[in-house]
N, C-alpha and C positions, 0 to 999 in steps of 0.2 A: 577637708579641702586644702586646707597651711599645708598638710603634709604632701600634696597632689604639686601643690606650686612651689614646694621648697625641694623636691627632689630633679636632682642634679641629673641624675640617669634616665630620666624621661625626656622623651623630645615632645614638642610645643605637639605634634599630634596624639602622641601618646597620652597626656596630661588631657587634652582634649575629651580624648575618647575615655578615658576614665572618669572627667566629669559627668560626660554623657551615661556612662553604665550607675554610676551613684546617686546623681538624678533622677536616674528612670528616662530619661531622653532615650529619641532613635539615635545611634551612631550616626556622628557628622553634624550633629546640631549646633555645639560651642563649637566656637571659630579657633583653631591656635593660633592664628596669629593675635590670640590675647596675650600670647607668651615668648611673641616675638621682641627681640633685645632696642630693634629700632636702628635704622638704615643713617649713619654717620653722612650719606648726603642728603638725605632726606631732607626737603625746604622746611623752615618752620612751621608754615602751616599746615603740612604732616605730621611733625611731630605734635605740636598742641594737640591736633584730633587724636592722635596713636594716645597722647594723655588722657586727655577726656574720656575715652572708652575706657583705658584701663581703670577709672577713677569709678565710673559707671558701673563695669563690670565687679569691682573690690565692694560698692553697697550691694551690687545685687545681692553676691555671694555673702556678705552679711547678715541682711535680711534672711538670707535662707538658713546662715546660722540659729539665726535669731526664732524664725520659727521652729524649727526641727528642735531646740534647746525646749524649749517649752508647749508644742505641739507632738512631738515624735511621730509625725506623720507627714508624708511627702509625695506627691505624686506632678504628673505631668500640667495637669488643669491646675494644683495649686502656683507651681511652679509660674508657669501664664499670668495668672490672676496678681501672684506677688510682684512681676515685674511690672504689670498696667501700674499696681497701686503705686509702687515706690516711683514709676514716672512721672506720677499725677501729685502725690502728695510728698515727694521728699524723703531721705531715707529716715530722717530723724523723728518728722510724723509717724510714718508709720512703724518703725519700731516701739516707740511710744504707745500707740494703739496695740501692738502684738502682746504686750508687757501687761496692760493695759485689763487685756480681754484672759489671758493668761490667770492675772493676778484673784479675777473675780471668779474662776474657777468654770471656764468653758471649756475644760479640756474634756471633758465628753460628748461637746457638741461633732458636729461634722464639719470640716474644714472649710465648706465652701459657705458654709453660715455663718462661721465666723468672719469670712472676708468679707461677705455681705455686710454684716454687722460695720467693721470697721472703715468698707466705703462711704457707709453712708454716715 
């Protein structure tokens, strides 16, 4: 995903739609203007929000790191389920928890047991 947002030759739809194909999303799901540079008139209370999201969107994408490092499994309903978590619990909880469930060796379980596990 660093390499999808460091490259220079994609445009902000392009990077989009390549999230979308790596994910498993339909095309058109991530927004690019995640990867928009930000409007020099833009008032400051656009820019704060344009921060906030990107702040947002950098744990989601962590979190997803974070699973797929230690899960190797990814689908649309995880994908779902990890954003609920991290808006409910924090990205730092629940990476915490991923490590957590990882470490005790659920990597055989089925992903959606494990989420279960970790909301509750």
């Amino acid at each position: 995903m660093e390499n999808i947002d460091l490259n220079t030759s994609l445009t902000p739809l392009e990077k989009a739609h390549t999230y979308d194909r790596v994910l498993g999303f339909k095309l058109g799901t991530t927004d690019p203007e995640l990867w928009h540079q930000g409007d020099p008139s833009a008032s400051e209370t656009e820019v704060k929000k344009e921060l906030r999201q990107k702040e947002e969107f950098d744990q989601y994408r962590e979190i997803l790191k974070t699973w797929v490092q230690y899960f190797n499994r990814m689908d649309q309903k995880t994908t779902g389920e990890l954003k609920a978590l991290l808006d409910e619990y924090g990205m730092d909880a629940l990476k915490k928890q991923i490590t957590r469930y990882a470490d005790i060796g659920a990597m055989g379980m089925e992903p959606s047991k494990i989420l279960d596990l970790i909301e509750q």
